[in-house]
N, C-alpha and C positions, 0 to 999 in steps of 0.2 A: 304925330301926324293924324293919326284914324281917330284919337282922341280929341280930336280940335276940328277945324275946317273940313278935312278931308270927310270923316266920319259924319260929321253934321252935315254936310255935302251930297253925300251917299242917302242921308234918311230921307233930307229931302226928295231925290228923286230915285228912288226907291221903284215904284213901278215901272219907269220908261225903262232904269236899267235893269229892271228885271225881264221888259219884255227885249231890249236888247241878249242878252245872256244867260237867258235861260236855255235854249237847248241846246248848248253843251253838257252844260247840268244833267239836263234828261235822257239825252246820247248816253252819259258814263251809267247812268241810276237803272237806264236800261241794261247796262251789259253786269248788274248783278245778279247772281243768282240767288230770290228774294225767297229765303225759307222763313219758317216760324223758329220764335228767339233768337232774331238775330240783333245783336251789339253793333250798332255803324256808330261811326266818330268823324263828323264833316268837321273837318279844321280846315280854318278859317271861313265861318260859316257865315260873315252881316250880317246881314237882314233876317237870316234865318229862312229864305224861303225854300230853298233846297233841301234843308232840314226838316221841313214842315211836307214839304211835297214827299220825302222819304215815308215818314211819320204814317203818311195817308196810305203808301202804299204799303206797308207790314202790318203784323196781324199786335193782338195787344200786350202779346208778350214778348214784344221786341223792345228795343230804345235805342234812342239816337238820340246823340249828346252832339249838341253843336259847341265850339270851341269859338273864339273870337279874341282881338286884343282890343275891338274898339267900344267901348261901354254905349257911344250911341247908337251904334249897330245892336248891337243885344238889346238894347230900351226898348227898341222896334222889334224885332225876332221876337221880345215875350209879348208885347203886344200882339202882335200879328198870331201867335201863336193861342191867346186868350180868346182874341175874334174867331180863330179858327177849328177852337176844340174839339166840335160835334165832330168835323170829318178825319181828325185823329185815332188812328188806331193803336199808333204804338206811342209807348209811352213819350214821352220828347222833355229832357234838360239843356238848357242853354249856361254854359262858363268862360267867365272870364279868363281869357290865358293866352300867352305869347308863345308864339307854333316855334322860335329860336330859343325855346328853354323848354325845361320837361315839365311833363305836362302828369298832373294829380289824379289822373284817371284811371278806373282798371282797366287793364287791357281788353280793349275788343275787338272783334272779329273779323271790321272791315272799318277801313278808311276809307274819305273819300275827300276829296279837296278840289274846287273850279281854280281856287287863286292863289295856293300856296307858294308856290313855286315863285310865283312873281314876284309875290307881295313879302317875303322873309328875306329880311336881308342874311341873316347867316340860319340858312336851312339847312345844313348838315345835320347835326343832332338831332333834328325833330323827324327829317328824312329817313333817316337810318335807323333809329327808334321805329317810324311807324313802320318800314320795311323788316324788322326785326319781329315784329309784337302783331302783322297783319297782315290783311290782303288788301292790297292797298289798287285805287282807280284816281288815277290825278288826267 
């Protein structure tokens, strides 16, 4: 689905639903408490702009690794991510990976997810996993 229409669907309008659904996004991003090196992991991250808007807000020893299952959403996120360097602070990886399987990352220090919940059809594992391994803001 996210690898087909739906995905391709999404890149296209990519900015209106960004200005639809962004400030939940920056509601959660706000209730982090944003030190220096901090590890965040947005699973199920698109577009990448949540990830990217994190990025902006921490310093250059942090990273935030956006997680994703849809490859045309990440096309876009490194894209956008390339256009948007200069105002990156902290460092930003984007990977492919399904938030209902475990996920090849070292553990970090805060989760954050706008769509997981929704969008994983069996989110047990990956829930429990991130609730195990973090501080998690869904």
């Amino acid at each position: 689905m996210w690898n087909g229409r739906a995905g391709e669907s999404w890149v296209r309008h990519n900015s209106l639903l960004e200005q639809l659904l962004a400030e939940p996004g920056r509601e959660c991003m706000n209730l982090l408490p944003l030190t220096p090196a901090m590890q965040i992991l947005d699973v199920g991250c698109g577009c990448g702009n949540q990830t990217l808007e994190l990025a902006a807000r921490l310093d250059a020893s942090s990273t935030v690794i956006g997680v994703d299952i849809s490859e045309p959403m990440l096309g876009l996120a490194r894209e956008l991510k390339a256009a948007n360097d200069n105002a990156l602070s902290a460092e930003v990886q984007f990977a492919l990976g399904d938030a209902s399987e475990p996920l090849n990352i070292s553990s970090p220090l805060y989760s954050i997810s706008n769509f997981l919940a929704e969008n994983t059809k069996t989110n047990t594992f990956i829930i429990r996993e991130i609730i195990l391994n973090t501080r998690i803001y869904i």
